[in-house]
N, C-alpha and C positions, 0 to 999 in steps of 0.2 A: 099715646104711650107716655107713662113716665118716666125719668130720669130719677133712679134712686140713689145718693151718695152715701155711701157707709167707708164708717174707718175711724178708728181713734182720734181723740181730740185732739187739735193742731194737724193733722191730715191734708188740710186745705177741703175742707166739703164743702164751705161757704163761697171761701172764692173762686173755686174752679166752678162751684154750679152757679153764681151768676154769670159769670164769663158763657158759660153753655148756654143759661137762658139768654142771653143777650145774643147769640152765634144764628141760635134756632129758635129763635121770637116763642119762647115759653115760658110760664111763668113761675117764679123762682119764688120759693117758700124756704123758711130757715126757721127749723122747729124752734130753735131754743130761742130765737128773736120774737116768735109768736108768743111763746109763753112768757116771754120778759115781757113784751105788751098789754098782754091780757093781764095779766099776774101786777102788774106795774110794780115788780120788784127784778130786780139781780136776782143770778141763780144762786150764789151764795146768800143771798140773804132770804131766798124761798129755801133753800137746803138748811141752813142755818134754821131757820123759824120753824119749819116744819117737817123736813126730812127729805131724803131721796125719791123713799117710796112716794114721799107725796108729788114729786115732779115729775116721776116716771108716770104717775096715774094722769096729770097736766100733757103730758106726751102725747099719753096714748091716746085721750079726748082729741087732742088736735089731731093726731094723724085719722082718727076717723073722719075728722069734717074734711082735710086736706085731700084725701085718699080718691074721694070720689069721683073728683075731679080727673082731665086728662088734659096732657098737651103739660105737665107740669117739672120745673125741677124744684128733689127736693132735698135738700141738705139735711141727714137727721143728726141727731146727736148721738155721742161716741156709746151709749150706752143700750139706743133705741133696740140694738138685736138682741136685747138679753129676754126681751116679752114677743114668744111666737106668737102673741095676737098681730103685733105691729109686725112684724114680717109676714105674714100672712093677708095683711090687710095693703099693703105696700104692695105686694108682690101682683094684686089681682090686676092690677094696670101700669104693671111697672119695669123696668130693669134694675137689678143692684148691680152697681159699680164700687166694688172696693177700691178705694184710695190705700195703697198698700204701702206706709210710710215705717222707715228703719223709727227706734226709739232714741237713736242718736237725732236725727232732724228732728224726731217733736221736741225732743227737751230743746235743742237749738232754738227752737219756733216760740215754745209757749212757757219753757221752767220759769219765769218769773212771774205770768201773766196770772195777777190776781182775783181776775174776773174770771177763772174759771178753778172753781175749789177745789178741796183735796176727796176724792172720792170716801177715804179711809177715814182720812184726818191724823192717822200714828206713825204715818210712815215719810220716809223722803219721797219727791215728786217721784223720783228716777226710780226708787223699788219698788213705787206703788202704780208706777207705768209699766213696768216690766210686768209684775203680777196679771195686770190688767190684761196686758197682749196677751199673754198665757193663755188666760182663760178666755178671751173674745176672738183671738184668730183665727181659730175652728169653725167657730158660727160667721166671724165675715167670710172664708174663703166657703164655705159651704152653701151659704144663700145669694153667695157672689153670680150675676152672669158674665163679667167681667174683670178683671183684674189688672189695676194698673199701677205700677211700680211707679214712685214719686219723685224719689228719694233728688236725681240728679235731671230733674227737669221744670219750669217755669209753670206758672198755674197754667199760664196761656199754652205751654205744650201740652199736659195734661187734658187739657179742655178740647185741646183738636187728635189729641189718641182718643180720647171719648167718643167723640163724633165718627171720628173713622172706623171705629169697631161698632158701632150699635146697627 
């Protein structure tokens, strides 16, 4: 079985899911790391160059190769559940665990960090995180099989509430 992490960017889906593959000897995939690899560009500068849709379509290629596989965690990116292909394709050998993070902690986490762009590009990080939540909280808590509140706990508590419910 896989470990699926979904939740807006700055969530912690990276660092709690190494910590898990590290807990339950499985191996830890982090989509947007794979596509910086392959791509050998930054996300801003493949969004820049070429667009979102072009990174989302870079997603979806990888989580097919990734998908196949079991025994795996997999950290997606904050946008992967917007294509029921990639939920669908996640889900055949998987668990979703939403990382369920207030928009007070991510802008805390990540408002400056400029390695991860503006989705919009017109708006402030904080109007265009709220928008965002609006429209993706329905599709994480829906494809969710887990739900875990972040807000006031350590990755490494997150990482053994994971363990303990799956």
């Amino acid at each position: 079985m896989n470990i699926i992490l979904v939740g807006l960017r700055g969530s912690g889906k990276s660092t709690v899911g190494k910590i898990i593959s590290r807990k339950l000897n499985k191996t830890f995939y982090d989509l947007d790391s794979i596509i910086i690899k392959k791509e050998k560009k930054t996300i801003p500068e493949l969004v820049g160059k070429y667009g979102w849709e072009y990174f989302r379509e870079r997603e979806t290629e990888t989580i097919k190769e990734i998908s196949k596989g079991e025994n795996s965690v997999i950290a997606t990116g904050g946008g992967t559940i917007k294509k029921n292909e990639n939920i669908d394709m996640l889900k055949k050998k998987g668990k979703f665990i939403f990382l369920k993070t207030s928009l007070e902690q991510i802008t805390a986490r990540i408002g400056d960090d400029k390695s991860r762009p503006s989705l919009e590009g017109k708006k402030s990080f904080i109007d265009e995180m709220q928008e965002i939540w609006i429209m993706r909280k329905p599709i994480y808590e829906q494809v969710a099989d887990i739900i875990i509140e972040t807000d006031d706990k350590s990755p490494e508590e997150v990482a053994n509430e994971i363990i303990s419910r799956l």
